[in-house]
BAFI-3210 file (N, C-alpha, C; in Angstrom, 3 decimals, decimal comma, padded with zeros to 6 digits):
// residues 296
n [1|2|3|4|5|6|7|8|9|10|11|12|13|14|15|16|17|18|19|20|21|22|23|24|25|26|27|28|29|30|31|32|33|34|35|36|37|38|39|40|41|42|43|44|45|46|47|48|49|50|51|52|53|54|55|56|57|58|59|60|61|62|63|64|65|66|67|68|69|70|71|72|73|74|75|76|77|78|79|80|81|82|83|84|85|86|87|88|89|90|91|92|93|94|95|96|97|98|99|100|101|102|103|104|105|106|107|108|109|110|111|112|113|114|115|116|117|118|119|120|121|122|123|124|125|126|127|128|129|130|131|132|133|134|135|136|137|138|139|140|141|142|143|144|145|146|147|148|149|150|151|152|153|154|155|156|157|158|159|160|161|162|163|164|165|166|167|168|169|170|171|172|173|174|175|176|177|178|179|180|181|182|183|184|185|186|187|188|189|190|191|192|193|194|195|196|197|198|199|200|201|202|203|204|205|206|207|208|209|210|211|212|213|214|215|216|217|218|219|220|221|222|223|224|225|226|227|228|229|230|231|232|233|234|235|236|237|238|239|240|241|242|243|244|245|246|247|248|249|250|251|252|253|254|255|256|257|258|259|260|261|262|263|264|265|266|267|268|269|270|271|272|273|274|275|276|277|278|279|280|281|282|283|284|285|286|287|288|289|290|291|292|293|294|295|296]
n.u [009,588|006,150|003,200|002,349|004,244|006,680|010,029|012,562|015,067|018,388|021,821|024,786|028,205|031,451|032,993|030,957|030,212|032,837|033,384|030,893|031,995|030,699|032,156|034,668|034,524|034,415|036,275|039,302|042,703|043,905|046,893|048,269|051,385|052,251|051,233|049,183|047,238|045,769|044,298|041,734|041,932|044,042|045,551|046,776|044,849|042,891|039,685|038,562|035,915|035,920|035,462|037,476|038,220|035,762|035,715|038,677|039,827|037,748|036,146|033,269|031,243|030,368|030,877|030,885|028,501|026,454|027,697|026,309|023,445|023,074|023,912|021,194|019,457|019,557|019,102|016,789|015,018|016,188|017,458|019,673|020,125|018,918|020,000|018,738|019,913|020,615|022,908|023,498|026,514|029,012|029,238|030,678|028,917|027,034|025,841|026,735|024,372|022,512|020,652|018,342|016,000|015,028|014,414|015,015|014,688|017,823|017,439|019,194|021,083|020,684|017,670|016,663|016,444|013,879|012,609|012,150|010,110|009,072|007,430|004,006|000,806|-001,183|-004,144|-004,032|-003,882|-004,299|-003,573|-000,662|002,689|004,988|006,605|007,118|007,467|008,511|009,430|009,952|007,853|003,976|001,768|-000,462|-003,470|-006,353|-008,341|-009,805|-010,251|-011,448|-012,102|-014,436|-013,362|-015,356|-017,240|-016,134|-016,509|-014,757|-015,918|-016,731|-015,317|-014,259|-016,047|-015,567|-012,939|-013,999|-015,295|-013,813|-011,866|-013,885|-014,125|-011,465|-010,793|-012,694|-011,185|-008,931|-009,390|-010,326|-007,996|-007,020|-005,147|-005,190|-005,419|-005,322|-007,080|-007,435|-008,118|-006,544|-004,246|-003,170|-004,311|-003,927|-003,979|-005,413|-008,829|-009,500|-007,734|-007,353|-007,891|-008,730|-007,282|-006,053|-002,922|-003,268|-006,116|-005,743|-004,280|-004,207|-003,581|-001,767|-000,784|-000,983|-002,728|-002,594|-004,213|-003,804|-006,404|-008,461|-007,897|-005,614|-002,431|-000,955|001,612|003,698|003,613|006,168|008,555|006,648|005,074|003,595|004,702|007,016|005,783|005,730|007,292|008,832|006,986|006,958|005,295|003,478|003,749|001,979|002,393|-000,051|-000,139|-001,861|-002,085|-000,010|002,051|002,240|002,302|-001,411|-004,339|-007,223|-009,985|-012,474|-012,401|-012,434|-015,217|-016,421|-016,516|-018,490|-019,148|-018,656|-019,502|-020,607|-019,683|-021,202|-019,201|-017,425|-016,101|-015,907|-014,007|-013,512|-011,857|-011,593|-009,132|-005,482|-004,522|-001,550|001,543|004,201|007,502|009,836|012,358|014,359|014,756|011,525|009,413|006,301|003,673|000,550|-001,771|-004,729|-006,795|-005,875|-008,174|-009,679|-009,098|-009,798]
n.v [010,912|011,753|010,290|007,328|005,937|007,731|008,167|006,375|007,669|006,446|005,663|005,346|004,451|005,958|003,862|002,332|004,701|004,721|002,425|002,314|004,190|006,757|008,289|009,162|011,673|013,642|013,638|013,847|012,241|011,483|011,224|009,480|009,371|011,167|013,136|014,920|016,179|014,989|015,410|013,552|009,984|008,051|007,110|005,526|005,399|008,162|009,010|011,802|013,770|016,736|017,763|018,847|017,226|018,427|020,843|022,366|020,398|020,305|017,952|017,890|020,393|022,201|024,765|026,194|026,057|026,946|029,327|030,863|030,311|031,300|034,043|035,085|034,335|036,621|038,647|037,982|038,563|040,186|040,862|038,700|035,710|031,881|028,463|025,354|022,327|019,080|016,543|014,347|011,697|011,430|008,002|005,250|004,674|006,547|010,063|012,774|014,719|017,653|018,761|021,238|022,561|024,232|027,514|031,334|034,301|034,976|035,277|037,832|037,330|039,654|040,336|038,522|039,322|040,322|038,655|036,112|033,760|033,051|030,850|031,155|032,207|029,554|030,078|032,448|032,472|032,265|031,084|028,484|027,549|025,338|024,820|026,949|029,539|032,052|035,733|037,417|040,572|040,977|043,403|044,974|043,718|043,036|041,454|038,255|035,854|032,930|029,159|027,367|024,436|022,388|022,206|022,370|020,567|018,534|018,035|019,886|021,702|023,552|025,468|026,693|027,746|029,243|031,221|032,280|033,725|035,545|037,143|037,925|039,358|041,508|042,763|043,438|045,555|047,461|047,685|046,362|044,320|040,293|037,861|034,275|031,518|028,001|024,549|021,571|021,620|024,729|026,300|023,626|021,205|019,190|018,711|017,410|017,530|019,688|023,280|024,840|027,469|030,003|031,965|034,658|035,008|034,629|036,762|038,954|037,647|038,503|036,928|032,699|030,042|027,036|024,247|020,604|018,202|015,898|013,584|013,421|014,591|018,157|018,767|021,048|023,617|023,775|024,375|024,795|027,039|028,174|028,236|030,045|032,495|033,183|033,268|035,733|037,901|037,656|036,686|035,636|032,284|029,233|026,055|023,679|020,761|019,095|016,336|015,134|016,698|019,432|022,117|023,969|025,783|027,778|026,772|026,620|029,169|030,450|030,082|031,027|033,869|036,631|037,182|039,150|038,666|035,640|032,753|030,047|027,804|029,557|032,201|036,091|037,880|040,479|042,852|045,482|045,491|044,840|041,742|039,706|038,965|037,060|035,685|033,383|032,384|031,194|029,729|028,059|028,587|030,063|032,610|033,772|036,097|036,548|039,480|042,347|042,126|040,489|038,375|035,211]
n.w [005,470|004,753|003,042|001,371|-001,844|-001,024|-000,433|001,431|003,786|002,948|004,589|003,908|004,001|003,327|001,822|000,102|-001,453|-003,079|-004,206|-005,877|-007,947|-007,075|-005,239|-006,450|-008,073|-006,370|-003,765|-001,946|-000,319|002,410|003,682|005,984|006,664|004,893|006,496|004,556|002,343|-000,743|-003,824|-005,321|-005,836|-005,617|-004,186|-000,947|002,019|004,493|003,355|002,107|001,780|-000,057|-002,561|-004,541|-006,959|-008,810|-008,393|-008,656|-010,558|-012,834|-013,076|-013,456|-013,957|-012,153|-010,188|-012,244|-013,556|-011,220|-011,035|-013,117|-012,216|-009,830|-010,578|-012,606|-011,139|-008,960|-010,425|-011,229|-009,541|-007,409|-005,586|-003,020|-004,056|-002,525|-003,451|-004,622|-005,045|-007,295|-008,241|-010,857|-010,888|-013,357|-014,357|-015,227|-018,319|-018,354|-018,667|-016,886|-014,952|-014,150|-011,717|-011,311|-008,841|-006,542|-005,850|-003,613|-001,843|-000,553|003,267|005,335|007,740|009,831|009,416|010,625|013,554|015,301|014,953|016,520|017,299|020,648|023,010|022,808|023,676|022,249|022,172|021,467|018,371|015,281|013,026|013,257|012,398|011,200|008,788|006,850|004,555|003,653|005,235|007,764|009,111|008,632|008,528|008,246|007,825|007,356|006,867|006,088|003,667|003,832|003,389|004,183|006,539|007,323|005,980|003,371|000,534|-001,691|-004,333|-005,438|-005,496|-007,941|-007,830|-005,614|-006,007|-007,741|-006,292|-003,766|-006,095|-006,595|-004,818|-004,197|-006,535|-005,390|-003,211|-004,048|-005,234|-004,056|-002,500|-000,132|001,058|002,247|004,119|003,191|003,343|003,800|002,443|001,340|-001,564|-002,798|-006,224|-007,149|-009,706|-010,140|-009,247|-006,758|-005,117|-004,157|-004,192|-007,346|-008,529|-010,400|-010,073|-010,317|-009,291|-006,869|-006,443|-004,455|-001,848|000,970|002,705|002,614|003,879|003,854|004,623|005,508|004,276|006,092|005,709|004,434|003,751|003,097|000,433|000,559|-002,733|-003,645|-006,009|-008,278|-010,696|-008,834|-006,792|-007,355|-007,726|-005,117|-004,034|-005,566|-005,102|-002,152|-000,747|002,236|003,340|004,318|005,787|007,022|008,590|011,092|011,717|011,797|013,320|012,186|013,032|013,468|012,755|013,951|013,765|014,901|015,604|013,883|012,512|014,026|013,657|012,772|009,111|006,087|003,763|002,070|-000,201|-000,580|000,934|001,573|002,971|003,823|006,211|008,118|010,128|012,464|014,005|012,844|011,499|013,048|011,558|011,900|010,380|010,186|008,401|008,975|010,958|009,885|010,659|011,572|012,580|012,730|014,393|016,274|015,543|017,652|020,749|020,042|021,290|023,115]
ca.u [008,260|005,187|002,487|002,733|005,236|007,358|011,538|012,948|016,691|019,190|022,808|025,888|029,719|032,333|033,639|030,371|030,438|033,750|033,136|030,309|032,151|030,408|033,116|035,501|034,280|034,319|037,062|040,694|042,695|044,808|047,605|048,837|052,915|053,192|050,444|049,022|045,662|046,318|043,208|041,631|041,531|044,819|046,478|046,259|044,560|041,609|038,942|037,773|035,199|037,038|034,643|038,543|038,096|035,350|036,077|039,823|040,215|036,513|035,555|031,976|031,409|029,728|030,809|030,348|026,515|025,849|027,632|025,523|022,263|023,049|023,950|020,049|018,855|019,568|019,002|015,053|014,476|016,568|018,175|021,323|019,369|019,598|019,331|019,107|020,384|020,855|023,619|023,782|027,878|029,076|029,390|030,651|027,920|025,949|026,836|026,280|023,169|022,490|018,761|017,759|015,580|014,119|015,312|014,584|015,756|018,628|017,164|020,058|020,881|020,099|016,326|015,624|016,374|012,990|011,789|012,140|009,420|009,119|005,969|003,125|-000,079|-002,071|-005,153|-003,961|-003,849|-004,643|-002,389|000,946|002,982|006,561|006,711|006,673|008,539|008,930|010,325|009,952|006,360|003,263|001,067|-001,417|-004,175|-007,468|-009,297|-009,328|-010,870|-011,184|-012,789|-014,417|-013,112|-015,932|-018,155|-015,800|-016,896|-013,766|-016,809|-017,188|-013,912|-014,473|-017,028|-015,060|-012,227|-015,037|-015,672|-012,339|-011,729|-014,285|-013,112|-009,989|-011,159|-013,602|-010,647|-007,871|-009,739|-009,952|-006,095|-006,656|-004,719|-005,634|-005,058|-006,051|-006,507|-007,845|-007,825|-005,864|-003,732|-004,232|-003,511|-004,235|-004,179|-006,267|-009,298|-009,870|-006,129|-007,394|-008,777|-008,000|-007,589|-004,636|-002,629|-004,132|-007,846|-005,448|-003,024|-004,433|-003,264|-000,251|-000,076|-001,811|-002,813|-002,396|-004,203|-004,557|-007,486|-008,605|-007,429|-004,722|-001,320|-000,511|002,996|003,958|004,275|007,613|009,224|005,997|004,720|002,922|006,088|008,402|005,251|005,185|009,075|008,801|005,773|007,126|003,518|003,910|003,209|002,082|001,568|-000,122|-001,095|-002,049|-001,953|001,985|002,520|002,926|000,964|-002,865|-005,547|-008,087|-010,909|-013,505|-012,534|-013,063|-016,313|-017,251|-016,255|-019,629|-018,684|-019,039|-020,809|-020,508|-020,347|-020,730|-018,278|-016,501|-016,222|-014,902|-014,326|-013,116|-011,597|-011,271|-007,976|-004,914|-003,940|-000,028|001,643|005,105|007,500|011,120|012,595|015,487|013,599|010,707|008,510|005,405|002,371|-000,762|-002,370|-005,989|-006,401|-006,392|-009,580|-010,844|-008,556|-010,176]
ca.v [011,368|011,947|009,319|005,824|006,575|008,539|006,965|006,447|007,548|005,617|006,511|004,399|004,930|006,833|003,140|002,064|005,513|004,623|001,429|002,149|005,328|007,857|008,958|010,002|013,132|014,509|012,988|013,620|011,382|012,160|010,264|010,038|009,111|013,095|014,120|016,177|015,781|014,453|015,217|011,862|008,442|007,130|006,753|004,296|007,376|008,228|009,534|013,102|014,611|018,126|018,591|019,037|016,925|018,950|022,216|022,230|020,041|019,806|016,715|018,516|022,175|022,462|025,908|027,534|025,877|027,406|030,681|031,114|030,168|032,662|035,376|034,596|034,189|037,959|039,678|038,139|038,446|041,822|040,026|037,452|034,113|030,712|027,827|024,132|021,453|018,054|016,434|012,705|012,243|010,571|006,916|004,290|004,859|007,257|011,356|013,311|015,659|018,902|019,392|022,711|022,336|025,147|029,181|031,564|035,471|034,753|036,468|037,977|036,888|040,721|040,136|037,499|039,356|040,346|037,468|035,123|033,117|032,625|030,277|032,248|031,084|029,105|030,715|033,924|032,421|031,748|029,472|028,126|026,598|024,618|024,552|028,118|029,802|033,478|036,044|039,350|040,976|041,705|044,272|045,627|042,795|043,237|040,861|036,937|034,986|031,819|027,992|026,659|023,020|021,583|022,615|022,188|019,474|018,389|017,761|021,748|022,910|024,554|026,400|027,296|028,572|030,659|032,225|032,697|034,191|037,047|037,927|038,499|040,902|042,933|043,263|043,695|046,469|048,141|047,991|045,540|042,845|039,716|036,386|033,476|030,390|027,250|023,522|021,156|022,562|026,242|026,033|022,665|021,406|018,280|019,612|016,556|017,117|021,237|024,095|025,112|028,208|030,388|032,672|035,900|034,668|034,871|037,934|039,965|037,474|038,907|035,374|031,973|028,893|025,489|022,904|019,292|017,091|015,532|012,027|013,486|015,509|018,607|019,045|022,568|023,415|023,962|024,412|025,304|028,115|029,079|028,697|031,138|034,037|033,505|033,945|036,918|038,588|037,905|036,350|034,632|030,701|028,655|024,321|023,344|019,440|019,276|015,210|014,788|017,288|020,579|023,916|024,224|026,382|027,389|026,613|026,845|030,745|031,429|029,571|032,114|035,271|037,538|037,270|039,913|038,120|034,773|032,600|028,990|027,597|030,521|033,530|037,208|037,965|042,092|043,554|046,554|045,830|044,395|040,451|040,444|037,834|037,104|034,362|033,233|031,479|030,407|028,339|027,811|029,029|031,389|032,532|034,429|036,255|037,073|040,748|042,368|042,720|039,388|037,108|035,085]
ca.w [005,886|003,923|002,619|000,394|-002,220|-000,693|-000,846|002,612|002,991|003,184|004,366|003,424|004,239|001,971|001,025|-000,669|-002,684|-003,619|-004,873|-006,725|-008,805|-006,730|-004,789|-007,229|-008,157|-004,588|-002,655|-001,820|-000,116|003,365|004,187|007,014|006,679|005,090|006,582|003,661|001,544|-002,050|-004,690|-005,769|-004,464|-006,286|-002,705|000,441|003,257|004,828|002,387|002,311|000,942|-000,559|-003,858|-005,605|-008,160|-009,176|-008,220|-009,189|-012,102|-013,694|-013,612|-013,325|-014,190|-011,066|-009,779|-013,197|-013,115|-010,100|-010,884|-014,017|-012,089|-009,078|-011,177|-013,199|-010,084|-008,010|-011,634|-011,797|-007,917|-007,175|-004,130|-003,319|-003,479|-002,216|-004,470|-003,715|-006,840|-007,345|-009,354|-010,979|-011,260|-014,153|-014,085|-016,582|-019,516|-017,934|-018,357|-015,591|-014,922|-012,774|-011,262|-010,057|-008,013|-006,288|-005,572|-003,210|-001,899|000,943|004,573|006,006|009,374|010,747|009,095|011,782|015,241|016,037|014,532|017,027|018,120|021,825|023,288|021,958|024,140|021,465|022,418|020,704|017,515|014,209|012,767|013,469|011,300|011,398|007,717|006,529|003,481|003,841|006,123|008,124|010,238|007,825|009,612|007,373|007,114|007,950|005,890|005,919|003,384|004,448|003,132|005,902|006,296|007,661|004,901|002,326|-000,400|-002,646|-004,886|-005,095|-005,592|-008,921|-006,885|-004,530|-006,486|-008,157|-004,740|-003,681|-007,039|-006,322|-003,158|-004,449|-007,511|-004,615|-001,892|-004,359|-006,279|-002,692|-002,605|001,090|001,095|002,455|004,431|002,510|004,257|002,530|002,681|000,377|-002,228|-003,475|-007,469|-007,705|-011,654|-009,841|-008,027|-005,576|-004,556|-003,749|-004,974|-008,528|-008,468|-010,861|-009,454|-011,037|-008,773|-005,321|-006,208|-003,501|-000,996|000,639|003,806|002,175|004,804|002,863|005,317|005,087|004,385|007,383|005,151|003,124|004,040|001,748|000,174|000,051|-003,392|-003,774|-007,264|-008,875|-010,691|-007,556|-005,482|-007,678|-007,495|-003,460|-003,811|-006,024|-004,426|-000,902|000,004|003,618|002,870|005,286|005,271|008,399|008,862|012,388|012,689|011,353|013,972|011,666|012,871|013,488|012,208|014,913|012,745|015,668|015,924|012,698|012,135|015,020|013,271|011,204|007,705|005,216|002,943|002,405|-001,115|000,125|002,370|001,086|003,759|004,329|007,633|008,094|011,226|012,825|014,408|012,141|012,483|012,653|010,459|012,038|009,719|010,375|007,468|009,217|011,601|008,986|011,745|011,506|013,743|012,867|015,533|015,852|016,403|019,377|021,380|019,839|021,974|024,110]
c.u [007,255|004,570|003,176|003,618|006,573|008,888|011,708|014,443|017,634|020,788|023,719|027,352|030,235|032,736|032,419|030,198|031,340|033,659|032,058|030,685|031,476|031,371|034,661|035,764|034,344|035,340|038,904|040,764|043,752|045,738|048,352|050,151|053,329|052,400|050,373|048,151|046,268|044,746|043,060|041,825|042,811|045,669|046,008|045,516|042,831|040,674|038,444|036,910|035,237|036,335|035,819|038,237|036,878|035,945|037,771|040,221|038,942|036,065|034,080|031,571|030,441|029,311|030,812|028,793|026,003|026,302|026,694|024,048|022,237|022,676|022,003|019,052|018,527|019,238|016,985|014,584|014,826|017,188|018,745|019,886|020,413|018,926|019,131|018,914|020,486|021,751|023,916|025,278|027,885|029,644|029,411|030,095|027,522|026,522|026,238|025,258|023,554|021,236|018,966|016,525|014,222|015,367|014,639|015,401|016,439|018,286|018,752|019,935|020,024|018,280|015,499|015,740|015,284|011,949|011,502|010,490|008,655|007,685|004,931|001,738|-001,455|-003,698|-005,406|-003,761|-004,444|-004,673|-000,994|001,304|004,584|006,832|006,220|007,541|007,666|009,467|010,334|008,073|005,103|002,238|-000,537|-002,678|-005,447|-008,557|-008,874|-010,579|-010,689|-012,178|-012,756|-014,356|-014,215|-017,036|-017,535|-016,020|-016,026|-014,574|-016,581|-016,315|-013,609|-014,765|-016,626|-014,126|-012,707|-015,136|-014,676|-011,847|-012,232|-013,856|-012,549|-010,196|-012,402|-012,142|-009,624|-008,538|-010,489|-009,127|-006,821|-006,395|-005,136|-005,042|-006,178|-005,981|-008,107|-007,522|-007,381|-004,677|-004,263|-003,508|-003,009|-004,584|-005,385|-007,107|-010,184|-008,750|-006,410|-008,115|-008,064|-007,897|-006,283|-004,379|-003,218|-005,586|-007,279|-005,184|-003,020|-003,774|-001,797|000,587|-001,544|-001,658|-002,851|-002,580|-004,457|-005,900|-007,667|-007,793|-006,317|-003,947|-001,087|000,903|003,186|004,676|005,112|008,041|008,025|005,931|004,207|004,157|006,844|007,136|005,533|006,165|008,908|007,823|006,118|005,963|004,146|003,177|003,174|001,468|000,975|-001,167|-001,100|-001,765|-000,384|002,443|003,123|002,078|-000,303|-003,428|-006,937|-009,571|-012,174|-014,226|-013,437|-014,299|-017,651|-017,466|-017,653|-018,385|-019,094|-020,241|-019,945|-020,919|-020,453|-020,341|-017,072|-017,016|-015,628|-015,436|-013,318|-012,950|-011,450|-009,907|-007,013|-004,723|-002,440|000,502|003,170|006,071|009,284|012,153|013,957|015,310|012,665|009,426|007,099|004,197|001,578|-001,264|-003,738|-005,962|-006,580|-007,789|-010,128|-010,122|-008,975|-009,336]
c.v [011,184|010,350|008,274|006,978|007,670|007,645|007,131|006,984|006,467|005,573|005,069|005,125|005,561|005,517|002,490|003,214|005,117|003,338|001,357|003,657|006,424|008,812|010,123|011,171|013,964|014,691|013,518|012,542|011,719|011,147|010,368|009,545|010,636|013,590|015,414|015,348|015,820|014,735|013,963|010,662|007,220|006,409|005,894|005,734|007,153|008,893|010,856|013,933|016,759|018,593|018,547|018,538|018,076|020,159|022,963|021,733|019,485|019,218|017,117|019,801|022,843|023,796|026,923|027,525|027,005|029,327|031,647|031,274|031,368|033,676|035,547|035,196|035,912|038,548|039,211|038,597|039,556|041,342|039,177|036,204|033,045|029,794|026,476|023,461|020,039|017,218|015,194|012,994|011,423|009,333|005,836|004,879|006,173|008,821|011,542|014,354|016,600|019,038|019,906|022,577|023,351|026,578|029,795|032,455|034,695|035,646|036,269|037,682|038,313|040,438|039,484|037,838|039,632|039,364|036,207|034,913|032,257|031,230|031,494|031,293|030,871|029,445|031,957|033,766|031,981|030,703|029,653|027,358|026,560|024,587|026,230|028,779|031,181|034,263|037,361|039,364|041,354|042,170|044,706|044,945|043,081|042,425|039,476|036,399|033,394|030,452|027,148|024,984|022,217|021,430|022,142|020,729|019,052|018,418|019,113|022,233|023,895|025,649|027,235|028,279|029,344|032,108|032,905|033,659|035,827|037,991|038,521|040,244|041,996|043,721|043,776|045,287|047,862|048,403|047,014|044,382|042,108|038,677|035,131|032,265|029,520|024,970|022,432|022,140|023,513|025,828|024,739|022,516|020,031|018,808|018,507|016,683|019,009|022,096|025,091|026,602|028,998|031,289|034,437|036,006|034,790|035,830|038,812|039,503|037,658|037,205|034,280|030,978|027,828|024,205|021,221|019,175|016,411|013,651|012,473|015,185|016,198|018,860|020,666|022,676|024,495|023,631|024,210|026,454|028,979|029,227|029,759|032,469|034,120|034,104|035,190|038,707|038,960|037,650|035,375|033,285|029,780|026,954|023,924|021,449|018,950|017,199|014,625|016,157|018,743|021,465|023,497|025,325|026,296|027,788|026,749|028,778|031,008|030,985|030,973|033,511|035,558|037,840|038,408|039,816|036,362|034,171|030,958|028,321|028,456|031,831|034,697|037,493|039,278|042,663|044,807|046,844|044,795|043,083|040,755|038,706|038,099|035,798|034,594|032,066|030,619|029,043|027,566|027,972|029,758|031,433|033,703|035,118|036,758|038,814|041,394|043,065|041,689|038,080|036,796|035,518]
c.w [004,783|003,984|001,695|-000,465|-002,279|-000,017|000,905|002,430|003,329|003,229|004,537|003,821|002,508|001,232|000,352|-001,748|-003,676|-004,549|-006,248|-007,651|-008,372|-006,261|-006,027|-008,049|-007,505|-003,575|-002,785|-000,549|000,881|003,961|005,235|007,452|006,071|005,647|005,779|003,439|000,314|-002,996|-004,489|-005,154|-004,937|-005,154|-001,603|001,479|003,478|003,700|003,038|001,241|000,536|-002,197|-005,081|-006,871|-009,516|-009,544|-008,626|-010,877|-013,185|-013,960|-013,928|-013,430|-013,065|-010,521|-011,281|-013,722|-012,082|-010,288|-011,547|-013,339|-010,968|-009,462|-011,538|-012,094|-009,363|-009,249|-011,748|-010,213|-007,261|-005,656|-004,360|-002,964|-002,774|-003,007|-004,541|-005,426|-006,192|-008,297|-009,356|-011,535|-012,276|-013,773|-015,581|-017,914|-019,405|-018,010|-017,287|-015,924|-014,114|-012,701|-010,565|-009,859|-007,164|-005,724|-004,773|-002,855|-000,342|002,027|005,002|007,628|010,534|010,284|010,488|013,517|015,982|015,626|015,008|017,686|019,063|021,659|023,926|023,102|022,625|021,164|021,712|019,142|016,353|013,364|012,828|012,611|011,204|009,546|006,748|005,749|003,580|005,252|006,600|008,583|008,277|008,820|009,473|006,933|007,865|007,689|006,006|004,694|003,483|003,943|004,350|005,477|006,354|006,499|003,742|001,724|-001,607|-004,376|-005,975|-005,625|-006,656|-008,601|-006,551|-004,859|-007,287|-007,574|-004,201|-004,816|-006,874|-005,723|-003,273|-005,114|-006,774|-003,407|-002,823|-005,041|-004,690|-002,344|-000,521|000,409|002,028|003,177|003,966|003,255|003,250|002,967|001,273|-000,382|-003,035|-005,027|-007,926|-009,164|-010,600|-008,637|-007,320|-004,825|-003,361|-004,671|-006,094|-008,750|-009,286|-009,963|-009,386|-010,051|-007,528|-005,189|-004,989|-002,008|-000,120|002,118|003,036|003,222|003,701|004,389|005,003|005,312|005,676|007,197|004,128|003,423|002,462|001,547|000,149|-001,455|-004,549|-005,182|-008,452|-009,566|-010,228|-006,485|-006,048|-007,679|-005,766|-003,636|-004,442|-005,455|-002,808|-000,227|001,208|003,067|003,751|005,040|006,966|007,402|010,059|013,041|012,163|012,434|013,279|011,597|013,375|013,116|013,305|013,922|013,570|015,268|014,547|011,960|012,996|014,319|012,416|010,457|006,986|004,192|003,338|000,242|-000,840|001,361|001,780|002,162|003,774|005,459|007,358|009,532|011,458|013,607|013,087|012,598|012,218|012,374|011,049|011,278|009,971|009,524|007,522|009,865|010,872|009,504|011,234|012,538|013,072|013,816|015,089|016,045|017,391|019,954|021,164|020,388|023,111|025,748]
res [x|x|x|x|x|x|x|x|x|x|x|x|x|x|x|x|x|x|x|x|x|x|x|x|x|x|x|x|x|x|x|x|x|x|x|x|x|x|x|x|x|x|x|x|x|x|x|x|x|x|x|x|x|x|x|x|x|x|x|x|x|x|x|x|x|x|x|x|x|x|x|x|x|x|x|x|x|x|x|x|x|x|x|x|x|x|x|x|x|x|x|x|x|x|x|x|x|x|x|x|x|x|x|x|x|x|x|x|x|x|x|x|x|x|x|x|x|x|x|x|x|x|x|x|x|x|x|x|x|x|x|x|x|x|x|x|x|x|x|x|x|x|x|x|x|x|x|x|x|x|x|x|x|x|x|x|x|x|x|x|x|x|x|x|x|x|x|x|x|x|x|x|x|x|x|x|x|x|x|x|x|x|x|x|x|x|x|x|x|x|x|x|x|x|x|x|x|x|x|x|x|x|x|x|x|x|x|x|x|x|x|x|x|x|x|x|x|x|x|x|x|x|x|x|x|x|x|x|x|x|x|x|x|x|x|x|x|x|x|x|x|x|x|x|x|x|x|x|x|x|x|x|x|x|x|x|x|x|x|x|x|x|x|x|x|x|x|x|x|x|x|x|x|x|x|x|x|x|x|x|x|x|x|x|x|x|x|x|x|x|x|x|x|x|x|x]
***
């Protein structure tokens, strides 16, 4: 997926691993005259991928990587994580590597039973979004600040994350939290890519919108210093890019909404009923709703 530079995959059989020294870190070998599985690939047999070599006789310290990073992991976060890695095996010359990747707290399966969500009529919402990292109802929101797209000027974005900035230090110093919604990337270091903004200038936001450019898909970003506060914070995170088919943002509505004030194409918009922020991180799901009384 994604834009130019982005690798395609490309999947190959177990006997080109094998050939090229991949396999042999991974593989036992099943023969089928004792029918039994044999470690390693020294035998005639079907190939199986069984980790043994690793996990048995060390070719790779694999499971004491991972036990080390777990452990790390539930001791900064206060919850069992989940952790996703990448590992170059050794080959000829070459040693082997381990890339971590990215972390995150594990939702238990009971977390997600009222979390399902059905077909929602689109009309009742805010934004949707197929691409959504967090997990569980937020209730308590009354407040959106919001960068109106149509207005927004990449030009600006200093600006903007000026404006946004305020917001924050008037609603947070109110103790209301917030829904932040926004176009490009939030915490952009490049501010044609999004709006630069540190984390300290959002904190108040407890659900953030991350939409595309009308010419330019955003990445969710993932294994940042803005991704490990969402994780830590538990902020709902949402990527919507409406023409790759991921979510919408009803950007009409909220052009409609009286603002509080206004700094720009920078808005607060303040309700009298709550919006309700539902997110299912198994699915990767989430929905917004407007609040009630203001659905068409």
């Amino acid at each position: 997926g994604g834009g130019p530079g982005h690798l395609r995959e490309a999947r190959f059989g177990l006997d080109v691993a094998e050939a090229d020294g991949t396999l042999h870190a991974v593989a036992s070998t099943y023969s089928a005259d004792n029918q039994a599985v044999y470690d390693g690939l020294s035998r005639p047999g079907a190939r199986v991928v069984t980790f043994a070599p690793m996990l048995k006789h060390g070719v790779f310290p694999l499971a004491t990587i991972l036990e080390l990073l777990v452990r790390a992991g539930e001791d900064a976060l206060g919850n069992p994580v989940e952790i996703e890695f990448a590992v170059r095996l050794p080959r000829a010359e070459e040693p082997a590597e381990f890339g971590f990747l990215q972390i995150r707290p594990l939702t238990l399966a009971r977390d997600h039973q009222d979390l399902t969500i059905g077909d929602v009529d689109s009309s009742q919402l805010i934004c949707q979004s197929t691409k959504v990292l967090g997990n569980g109802r937020i209730e308590n929101l009354f407040d959106i600040v919001v960068v109106d797209s149509q207005r927004f000027e990449r030009s600006r974005s200093q600006e903007v994350a000026r404006a946004v900035a305020h917001f924050n230090a008037t609603l947070s110093s109110e103790n209301r939290p917030y829904l932040l919604i926004g176009v490009g990337r939030w915490g952009s270091n490049d501010p044609w890519l999004g709006i630069p903004v540190e984390w300290d200038e959002i904190s108040g936001a407890r659900a953030i919108v991350e939409a595309g450019f009308h010419d330019f898909r955003v990445t969710p970003s993932q294994g940042s210093h803005f991704f490990q506060n969402l994780t830590a914070f538990q902020v709902g995170y949402f990527t919507v890019n409406p023409d790759a088919g991921e979510g919408s943002v009803d950007w009409q509505w909220l052009a409609e909404q009286p603002a509080v004030e206004e700094q720009g194409c920078v808005r607060h918009l303040q309700f009298s009923q709550p919006l309700r922020v539902i997110m299912n991180s198994r699915t990767s799901q989430g929905v917004i709703f407007k609040p009630e009384g203001l659905v068409p």
